[in-house]
KOLGU-641645 format. One record per residue (C-alpha): x, y, z; residue in one letter; residue number from 1. Coordinates in Angstrom, 1 decimal, always signed. Last residue first. Example, Ala and Ser with C-alpha at 12.3 -4.5 7.8 and 13.67 -1.06 7.14 Angstrom:
// KOLGU-641645
PT,X,Y,Z,residuo,num
PT,+13.7,-1.1,+7.1,S,2
PT,+12.3,-4.5,+7.8,A,1
// end
This chain:
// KOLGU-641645
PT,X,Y,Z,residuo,num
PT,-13.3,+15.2,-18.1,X,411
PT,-17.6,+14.3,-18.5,X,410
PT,-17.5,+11.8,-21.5,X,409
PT,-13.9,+10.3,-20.6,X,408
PT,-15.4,+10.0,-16.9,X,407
PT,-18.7,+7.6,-17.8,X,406
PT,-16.3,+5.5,-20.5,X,405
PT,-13.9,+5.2,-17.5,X,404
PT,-16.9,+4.6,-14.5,X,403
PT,-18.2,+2.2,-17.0,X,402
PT,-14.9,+0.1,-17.6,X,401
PT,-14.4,+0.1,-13.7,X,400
PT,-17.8,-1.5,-13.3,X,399
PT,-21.0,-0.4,-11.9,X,398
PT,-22.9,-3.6,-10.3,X,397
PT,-25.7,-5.7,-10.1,X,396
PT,-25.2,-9.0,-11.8,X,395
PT,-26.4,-10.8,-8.4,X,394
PT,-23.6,-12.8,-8.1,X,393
PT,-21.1,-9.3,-8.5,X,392
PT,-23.3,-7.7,-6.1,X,391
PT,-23.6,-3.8,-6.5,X,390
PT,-26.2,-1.2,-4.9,X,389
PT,-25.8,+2.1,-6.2,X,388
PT,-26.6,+4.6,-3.6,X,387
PT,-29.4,+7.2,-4.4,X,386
PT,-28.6,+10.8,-5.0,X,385
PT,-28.9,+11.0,-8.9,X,384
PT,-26.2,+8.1,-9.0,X,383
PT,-24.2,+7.9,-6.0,X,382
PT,-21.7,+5.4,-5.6,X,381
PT,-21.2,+4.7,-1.5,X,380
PT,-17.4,+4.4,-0.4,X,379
PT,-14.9,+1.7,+0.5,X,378
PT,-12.1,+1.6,+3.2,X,377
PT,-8.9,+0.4,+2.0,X,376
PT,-7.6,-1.2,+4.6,X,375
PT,-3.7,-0.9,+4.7,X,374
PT,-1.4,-4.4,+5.9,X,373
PT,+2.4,-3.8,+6.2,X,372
PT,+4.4,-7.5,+6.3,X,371
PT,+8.1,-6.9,+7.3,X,370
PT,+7.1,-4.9,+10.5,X,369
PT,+7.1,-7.7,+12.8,X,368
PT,+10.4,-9.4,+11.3,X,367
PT,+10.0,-12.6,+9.5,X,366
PT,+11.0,-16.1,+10.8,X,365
PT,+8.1,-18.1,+9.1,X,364
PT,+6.5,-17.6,+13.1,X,363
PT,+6.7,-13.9,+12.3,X,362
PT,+4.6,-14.1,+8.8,X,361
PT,+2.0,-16.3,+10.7,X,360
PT,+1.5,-13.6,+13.1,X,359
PT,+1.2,-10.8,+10.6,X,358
PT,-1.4,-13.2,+9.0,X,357
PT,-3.2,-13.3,+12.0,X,356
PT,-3.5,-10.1,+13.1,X,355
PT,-4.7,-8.9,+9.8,X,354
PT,-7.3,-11.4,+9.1,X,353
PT,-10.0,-9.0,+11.3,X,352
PT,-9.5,-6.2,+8.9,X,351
PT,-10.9,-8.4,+5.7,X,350
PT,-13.8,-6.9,+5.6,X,349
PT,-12.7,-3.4,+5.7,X,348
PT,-10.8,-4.5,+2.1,X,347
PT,-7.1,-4.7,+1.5,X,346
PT,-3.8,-3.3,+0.4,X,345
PT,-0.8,-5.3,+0.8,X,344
PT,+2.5,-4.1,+1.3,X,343
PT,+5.7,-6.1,+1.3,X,342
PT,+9.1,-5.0,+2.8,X,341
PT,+12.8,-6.3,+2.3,X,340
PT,+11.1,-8.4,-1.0,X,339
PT,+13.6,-11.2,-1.9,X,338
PT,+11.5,-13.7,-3.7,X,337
PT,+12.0,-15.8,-0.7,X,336
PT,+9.5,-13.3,+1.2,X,335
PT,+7.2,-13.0,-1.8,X,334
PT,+7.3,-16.8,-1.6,X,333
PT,+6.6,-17.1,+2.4,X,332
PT,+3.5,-14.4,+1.3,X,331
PT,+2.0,-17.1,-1.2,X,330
PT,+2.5,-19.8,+1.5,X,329
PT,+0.9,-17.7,+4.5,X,328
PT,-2.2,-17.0,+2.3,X,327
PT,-2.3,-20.8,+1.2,X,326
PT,-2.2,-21.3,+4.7,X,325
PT,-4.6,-19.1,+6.2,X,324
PT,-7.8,-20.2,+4.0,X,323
PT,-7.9,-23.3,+6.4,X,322
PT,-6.1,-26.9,+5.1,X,321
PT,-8.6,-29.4,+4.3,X,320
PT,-7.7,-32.7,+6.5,X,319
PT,-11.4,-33.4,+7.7,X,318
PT,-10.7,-31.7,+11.1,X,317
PT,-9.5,-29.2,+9.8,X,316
PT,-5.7,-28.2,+9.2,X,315
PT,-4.7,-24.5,+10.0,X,314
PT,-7.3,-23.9,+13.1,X,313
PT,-6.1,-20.3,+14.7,X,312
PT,-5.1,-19.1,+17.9,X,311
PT,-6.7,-16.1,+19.6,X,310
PT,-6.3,-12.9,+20.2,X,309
PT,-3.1,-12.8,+18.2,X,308
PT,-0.2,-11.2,+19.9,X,307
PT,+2.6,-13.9,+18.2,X,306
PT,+2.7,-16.3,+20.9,X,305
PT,-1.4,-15.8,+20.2,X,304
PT,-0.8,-17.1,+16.4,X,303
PT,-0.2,-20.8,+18.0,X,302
PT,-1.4,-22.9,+14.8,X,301
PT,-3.9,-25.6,+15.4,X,300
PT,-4.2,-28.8,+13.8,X,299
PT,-7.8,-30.8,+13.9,X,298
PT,-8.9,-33.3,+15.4,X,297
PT,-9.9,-32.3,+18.8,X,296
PT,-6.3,-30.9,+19.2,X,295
PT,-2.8,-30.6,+17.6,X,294
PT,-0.5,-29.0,+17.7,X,293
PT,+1.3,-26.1,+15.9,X,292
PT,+4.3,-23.2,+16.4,X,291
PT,+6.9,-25.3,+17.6,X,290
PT,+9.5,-24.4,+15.1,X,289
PT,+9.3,-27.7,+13.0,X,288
PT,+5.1,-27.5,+12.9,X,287
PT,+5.1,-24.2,+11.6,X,286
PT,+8.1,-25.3,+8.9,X,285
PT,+6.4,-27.9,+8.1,X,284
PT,+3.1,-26.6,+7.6,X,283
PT,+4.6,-23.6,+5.7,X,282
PT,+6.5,-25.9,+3.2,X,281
PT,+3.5,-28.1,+2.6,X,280
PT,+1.1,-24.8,+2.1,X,279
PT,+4.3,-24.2,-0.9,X,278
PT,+4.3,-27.1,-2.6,X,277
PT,+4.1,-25.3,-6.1,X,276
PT,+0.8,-26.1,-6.6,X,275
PT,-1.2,-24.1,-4.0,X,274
PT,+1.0,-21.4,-4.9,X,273
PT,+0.1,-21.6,-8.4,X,272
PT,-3.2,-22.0,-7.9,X,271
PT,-3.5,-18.5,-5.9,X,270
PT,-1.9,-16.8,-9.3,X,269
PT,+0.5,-14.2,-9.5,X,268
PT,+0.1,-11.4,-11.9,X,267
PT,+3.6,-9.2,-11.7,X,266
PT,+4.5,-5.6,-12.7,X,265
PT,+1.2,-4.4,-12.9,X,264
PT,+0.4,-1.6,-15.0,X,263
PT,-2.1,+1.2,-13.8,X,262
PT,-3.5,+4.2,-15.9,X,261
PT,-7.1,+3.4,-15.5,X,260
PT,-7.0,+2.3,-19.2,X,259
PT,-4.2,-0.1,-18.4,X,258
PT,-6.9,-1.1,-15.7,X,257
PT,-9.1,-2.1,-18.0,X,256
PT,-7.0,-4.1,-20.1,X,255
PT,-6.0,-6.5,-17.4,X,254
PT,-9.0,-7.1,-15.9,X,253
PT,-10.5,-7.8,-19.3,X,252
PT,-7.6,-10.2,-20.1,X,251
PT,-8.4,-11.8,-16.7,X,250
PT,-12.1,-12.1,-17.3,X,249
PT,-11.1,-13.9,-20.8,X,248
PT,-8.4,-16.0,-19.0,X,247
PT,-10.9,-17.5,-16.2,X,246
PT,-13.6,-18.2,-18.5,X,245
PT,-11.3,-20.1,-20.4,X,244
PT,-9.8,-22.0,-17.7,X,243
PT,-12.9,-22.2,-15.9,X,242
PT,-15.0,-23.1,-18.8,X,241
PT,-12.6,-26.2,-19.8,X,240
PT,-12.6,-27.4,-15.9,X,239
PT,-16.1,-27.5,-16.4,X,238
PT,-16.1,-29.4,-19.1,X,237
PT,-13.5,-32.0,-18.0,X,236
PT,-15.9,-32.7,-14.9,X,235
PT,-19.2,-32.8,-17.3,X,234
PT,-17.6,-35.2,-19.6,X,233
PT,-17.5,-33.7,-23.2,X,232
PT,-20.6,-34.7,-25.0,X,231
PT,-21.4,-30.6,-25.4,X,230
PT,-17.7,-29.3,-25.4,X,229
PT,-17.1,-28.9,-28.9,X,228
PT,-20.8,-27.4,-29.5,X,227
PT,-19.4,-24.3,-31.6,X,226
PT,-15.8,-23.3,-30.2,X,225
PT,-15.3,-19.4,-31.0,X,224
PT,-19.1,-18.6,-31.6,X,223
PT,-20.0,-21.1,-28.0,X,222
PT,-17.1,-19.4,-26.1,X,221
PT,-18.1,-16.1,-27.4,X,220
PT,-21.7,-16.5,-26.2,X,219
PT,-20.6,-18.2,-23.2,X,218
PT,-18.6,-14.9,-22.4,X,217
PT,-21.5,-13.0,-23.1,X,216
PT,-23.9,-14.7,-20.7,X,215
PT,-21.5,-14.7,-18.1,X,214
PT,-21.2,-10.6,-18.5,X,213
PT,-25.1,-10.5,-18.6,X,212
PT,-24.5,-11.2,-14.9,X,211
PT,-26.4,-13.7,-12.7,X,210
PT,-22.6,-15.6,-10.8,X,209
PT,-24.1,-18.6,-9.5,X,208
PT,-25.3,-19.8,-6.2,X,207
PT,-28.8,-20.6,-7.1,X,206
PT,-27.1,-22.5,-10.2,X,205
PT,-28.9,-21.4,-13.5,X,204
PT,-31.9,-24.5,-14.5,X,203
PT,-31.0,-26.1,-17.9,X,202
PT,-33.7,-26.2,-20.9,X,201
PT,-31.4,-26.7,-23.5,X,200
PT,-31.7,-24.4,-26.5,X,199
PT,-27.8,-23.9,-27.6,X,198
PT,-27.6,-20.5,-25.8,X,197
PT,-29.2,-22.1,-22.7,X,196
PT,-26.4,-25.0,-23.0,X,195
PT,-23.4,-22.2,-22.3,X,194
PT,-25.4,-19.9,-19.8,X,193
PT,-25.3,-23.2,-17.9,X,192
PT,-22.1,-24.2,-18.0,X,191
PT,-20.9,-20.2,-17.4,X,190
PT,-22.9,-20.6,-14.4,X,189
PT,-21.1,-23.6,-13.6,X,188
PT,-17.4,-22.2,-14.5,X,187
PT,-18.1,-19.2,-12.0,X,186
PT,-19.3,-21.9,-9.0,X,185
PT,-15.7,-23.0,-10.0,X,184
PT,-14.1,-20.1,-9.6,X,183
PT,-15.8,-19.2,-6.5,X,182
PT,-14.7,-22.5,-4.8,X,181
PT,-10.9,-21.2,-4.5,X,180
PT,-8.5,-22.0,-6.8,X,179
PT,-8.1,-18.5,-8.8,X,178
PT,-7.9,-15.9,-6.6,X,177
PT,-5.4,-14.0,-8.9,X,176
PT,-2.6,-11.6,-7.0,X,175
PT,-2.4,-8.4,-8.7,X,174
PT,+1.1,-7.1,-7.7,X,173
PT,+3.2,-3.6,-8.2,X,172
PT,+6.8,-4.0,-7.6,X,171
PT,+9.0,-0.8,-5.8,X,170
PT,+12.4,-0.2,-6.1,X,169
PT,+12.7,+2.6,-3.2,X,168
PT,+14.1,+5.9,-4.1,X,167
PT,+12.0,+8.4,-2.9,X,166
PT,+10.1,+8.5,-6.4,X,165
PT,+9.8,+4.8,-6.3,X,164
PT,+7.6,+4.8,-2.8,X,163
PT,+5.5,+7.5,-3.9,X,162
PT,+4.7,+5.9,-7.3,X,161
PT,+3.7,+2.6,-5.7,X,160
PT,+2.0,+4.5,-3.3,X,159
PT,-0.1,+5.9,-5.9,X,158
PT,-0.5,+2.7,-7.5,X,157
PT,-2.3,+0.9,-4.2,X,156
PT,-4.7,+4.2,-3.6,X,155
PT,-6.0,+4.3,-7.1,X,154
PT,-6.3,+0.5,-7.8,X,153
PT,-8.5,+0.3,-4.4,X,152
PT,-10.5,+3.1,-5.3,X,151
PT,-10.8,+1.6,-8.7,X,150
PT,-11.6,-2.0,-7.5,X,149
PT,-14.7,-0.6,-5.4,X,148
PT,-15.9,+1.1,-9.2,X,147
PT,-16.1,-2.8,-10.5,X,146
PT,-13.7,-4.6,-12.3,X,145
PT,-15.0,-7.2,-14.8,X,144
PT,-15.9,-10.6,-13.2,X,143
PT,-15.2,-14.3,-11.7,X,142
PT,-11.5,-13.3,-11.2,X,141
PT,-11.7,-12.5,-7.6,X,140
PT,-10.3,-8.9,-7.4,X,139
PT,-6.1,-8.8,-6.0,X,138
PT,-6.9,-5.1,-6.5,X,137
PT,-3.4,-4.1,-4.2,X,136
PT,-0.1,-5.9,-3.7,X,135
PT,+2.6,-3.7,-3.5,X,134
PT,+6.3,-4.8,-3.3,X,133
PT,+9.5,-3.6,-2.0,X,132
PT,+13.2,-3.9,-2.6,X,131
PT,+15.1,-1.4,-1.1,X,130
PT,+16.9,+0.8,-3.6,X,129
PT,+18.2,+3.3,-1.2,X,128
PT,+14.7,+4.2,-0.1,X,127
PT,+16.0,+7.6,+0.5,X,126
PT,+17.2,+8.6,-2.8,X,125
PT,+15.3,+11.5,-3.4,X,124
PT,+12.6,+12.8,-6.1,X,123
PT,+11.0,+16.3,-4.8,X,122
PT,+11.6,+17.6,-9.0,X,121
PT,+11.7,+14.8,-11.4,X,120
PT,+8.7,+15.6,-13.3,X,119
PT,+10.5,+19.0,-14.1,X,118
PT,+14.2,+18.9,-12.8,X,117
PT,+15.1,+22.1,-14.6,X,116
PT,+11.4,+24.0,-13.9,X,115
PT,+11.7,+22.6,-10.5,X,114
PT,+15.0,+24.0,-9.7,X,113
PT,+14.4,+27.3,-11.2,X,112
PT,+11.5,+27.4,-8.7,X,111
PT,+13.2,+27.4,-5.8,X,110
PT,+15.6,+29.9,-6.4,X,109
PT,+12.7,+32.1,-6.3,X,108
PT,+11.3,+30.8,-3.3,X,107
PT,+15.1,+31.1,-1.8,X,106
PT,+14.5,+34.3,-2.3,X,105
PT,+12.0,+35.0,-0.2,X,104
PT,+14.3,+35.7,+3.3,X,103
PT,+13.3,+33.8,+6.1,X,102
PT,+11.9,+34.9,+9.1,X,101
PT,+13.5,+32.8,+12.1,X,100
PT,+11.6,+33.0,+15.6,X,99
PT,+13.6,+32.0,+18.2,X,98
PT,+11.5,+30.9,+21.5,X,97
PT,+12.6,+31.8,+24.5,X,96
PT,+9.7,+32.0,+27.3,X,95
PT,+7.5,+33.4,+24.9,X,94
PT,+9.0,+34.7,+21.7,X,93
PT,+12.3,+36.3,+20.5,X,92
PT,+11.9,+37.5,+16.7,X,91
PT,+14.7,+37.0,+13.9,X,90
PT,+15.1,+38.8,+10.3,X,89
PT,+15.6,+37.7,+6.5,X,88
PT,+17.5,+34.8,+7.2,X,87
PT,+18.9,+33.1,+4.4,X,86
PT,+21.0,+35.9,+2.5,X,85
PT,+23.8,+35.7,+5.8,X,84
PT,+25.3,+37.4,+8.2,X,83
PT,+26.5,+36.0,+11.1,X,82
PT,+24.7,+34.8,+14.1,X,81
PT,+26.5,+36.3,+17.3,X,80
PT,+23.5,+38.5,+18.4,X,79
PT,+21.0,+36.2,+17.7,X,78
PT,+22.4,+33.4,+19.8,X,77
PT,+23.1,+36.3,+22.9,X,76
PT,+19.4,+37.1,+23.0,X,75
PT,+18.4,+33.8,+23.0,X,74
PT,+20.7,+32.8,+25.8,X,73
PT,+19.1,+36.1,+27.5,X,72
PT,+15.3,+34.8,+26.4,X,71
PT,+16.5,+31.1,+28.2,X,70
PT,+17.4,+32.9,+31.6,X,69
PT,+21.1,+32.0,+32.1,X,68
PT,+22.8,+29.3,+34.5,X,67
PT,+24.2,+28.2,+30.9,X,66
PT,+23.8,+24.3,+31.4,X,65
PT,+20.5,+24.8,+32.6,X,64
PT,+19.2,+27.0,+30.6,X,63
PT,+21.1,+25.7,+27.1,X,62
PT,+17.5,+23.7,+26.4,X,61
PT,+15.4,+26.6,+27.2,X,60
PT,+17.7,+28.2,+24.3,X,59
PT,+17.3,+25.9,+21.9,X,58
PT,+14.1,+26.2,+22.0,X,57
PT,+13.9,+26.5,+17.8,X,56
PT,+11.8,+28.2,+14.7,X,55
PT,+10.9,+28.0,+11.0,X,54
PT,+9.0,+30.0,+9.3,X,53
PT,+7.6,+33.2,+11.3,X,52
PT,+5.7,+33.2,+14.0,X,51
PT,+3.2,+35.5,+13.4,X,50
PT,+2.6,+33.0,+9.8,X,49
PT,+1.6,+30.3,+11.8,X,48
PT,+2.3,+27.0,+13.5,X,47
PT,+6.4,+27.7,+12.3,X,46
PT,+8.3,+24.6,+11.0,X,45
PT,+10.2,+23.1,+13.6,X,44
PT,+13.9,+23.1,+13.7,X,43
PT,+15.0,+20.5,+16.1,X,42
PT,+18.3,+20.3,+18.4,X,41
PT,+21.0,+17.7,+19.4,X,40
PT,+22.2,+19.2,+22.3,X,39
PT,+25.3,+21.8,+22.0,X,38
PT,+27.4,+21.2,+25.2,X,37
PT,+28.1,+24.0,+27.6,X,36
PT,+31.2,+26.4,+28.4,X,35
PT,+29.6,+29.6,+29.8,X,34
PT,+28.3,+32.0,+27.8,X,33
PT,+28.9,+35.5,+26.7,X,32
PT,+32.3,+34.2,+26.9,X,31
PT,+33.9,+35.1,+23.6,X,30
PT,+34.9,+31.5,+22.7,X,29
PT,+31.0,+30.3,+24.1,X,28
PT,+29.4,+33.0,+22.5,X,27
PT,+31.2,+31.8,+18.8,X,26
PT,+30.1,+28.6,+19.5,X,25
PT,+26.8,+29.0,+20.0,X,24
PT,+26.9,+31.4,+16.8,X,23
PT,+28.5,+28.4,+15.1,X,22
PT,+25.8,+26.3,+15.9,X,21
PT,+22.9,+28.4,+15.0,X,20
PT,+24.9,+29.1,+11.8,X,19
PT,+24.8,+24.9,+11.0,X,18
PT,+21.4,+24.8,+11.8,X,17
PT,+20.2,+27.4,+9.6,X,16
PT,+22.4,+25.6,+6.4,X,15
PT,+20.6,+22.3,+7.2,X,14
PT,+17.2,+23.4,+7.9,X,13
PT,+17.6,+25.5,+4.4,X,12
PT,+19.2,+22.1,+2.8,X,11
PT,+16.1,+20.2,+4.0,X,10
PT,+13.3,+22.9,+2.6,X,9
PT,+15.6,+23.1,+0.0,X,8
PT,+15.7,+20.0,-1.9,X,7
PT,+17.9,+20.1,-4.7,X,6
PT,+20.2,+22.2,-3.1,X,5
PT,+20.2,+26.3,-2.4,X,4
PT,+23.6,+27.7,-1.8,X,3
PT,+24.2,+30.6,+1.1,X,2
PT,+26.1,+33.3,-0.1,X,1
// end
């Protein structure tokens, strides 16, 4: 009797190939055909139901060999197939097709095994403990969540938890935009949310962030801290809103997506990068494998030797570094942090980066398909038909802590 393993879809394919095989072989030592070799063959899962399960063409592959009409090699295959409780009878179709009908009780069998292996059940080793990570959300910390962060938060764990149950060891990562000019535009409008609470009469940056969120988070800096920072020097101040503004935002991140369901493994943080040397390290190692020069004043890097459609400006002409290179120096430490494959999730915006950043990865010395980049494509919110309009600087927006409180009521 024919044994039915853990996964038995695979171990039916396995077992059916293995009698196909050995009825070949059987012909062969009773010469209902000639001597041939046994190609490497596929079963294929049926198109439909007519067809039965699983089938092969086999037998249009032995033509030649055989000097036999493909429906007689069939013929002979079925003949010389011994018995067995898999197959629960065989058809000959078209040109020589083999049809197999499978016998149900494997179905049965079937679900003994999931009831014993219960949450566990499809799980496989495939991955072989390859290290991987996911980087998905990765939201500008200048505001709570919104529903665009969910999709992405959805999507990114869900492969996270496809990935570890075949057996890859699999990191989830938020990585924190948090030295880029947003945040500090954030700390002003904090500023000035900050000195309107206390009665000043100061005008909201035009470029700031116009949510009642701000407005509560200087509320709790001003009932936690009073007027501590009101003769403070504006520069010191401002860094003082960030890095509080910053943590508060975070923490909220944080705990709403626990509520969502998802747990990050790691929270890396832009500054960080930019800190540890890194953009340093991936300048010199560009310009130390040929990969930059110079021209009207600014540095290039050659992305095109790398299929790019064009190469790209790393240093400017001012001697700011481009967006790139930070990007290329957080991705060289996921690298050195031992990741085999990295993932990152991202928005349609950002599809025409892609090239790029795959080409930068390659000139650091990693493989083509070592950095994976998904879009994430985002949706219209509906609300009574009409599409919800959201700007985080504008204040208008549904965030993820809404969609959960909205959900909990309706689920």
């Amino acid at each position: 009797m024919l044994q039915i393993k853990d996964n038995p879809l695979a171990s039916i394919r396995e077992d059916l190939k293995n009698l196909i095989i050995k009825s070949v072989n059987k012909a062969i030592d009773e010469k209902q055909i000639k001597e041939v070799d046994i190609p490497d063959f596929i079963i294929q899962k049926s198109d439909s139901k007519e067809h039965g399960d699983l089938s092969i063409s086999l037998p249009m592959m032995l033509s030649k060999q055989a000097k036999m009409a493909p429906r007689q090699i069939a013929e002979i295959i079925i003949r010389c197939i011994e018995k067995n409780d898999l197959i629960d009878h065989i058809e000959i179709a078209g040109p020589g097709f083999i049809n197999f009908f499978l016998n149900k009780s494997w179905l049965y069998d079937t679900l003994y095994i999931i009831k014993a292996k219960a949450d566990k059940y499809g799980e496989t080793n495939h991955g072989k403990d390859e290290k991987v990570q996911v980087e998905f959300v990765s939201a500008n910390p200048v505001g709570p969540l919104n529903v665009v962060s969910a999709r992405a938060a959805s999507v990114g764990d869900s492969i996270v938890n496809l990935l570890k149950a075949i057996g890859y060891n699999v990191e989830r990562e938020f990585y924190v935009n948090d030295a880029g000019v947003q945040v500090y535009t954030f700390a002003r409008s904090i500023n000035a949310r900050y000195f309107q609470l206390l009665g000043q009469d100061i005008e909201f940056p035009e470029d700031g962030y116009h949510g009642d969120y701000v407005k509560d988070l200087a509320q709790e800096i001003l009932d936690e801290y009073g007027n501590k920072f009101v003769n403070m020097p504006e520069t010191e101040r401002l860094e003082s809103f960030k890095t509080l503004g910053l943590k508060k935002i975070l923490d909220g991140q944080n705990q709403d997506l626990q509520e969502f369901g998802v747990e990050f493994d790691v929270w890396a943080s832009e500054k960080a990068v930019r800190d540890s040397g890194k953009i340093d390290e991936v300048l010199k190692a560009l310009d130390e494998k040929g990969y930059s020069y110079k021209q009207d004043g600014a540095v290039w890097f050659k992305s095109t030797d790398f299929g790019d459609d064009k190469d790209r400006v790393i240093i400017k002409s001012n001697g700011d570094v481009t967006y790139i290179v930070p990007d290329l120096g957080y991705h060289l430490d996921k690298a050195q942090r031992g990741f085999q494959k990295v993932i990152d999730l991202w928005g349609p915006d950002h599809h025409g980066y892609i090239a790029r950043m795959k080409a930068g990865m390659q000139a650091l010395g990693m493989p083509p398909d070592w950095l994976e980049i998904l879009i994430v494509q985002q949706v219209n919110l509906l609300r009574g038909g009409e599409t919800v309009r959201m700007s985080k600087r504008a204040g208008q927006f549904v965030s993820l802590k809404q969609l959960i409180d909205e959900l909990s009521e309706q689920v």
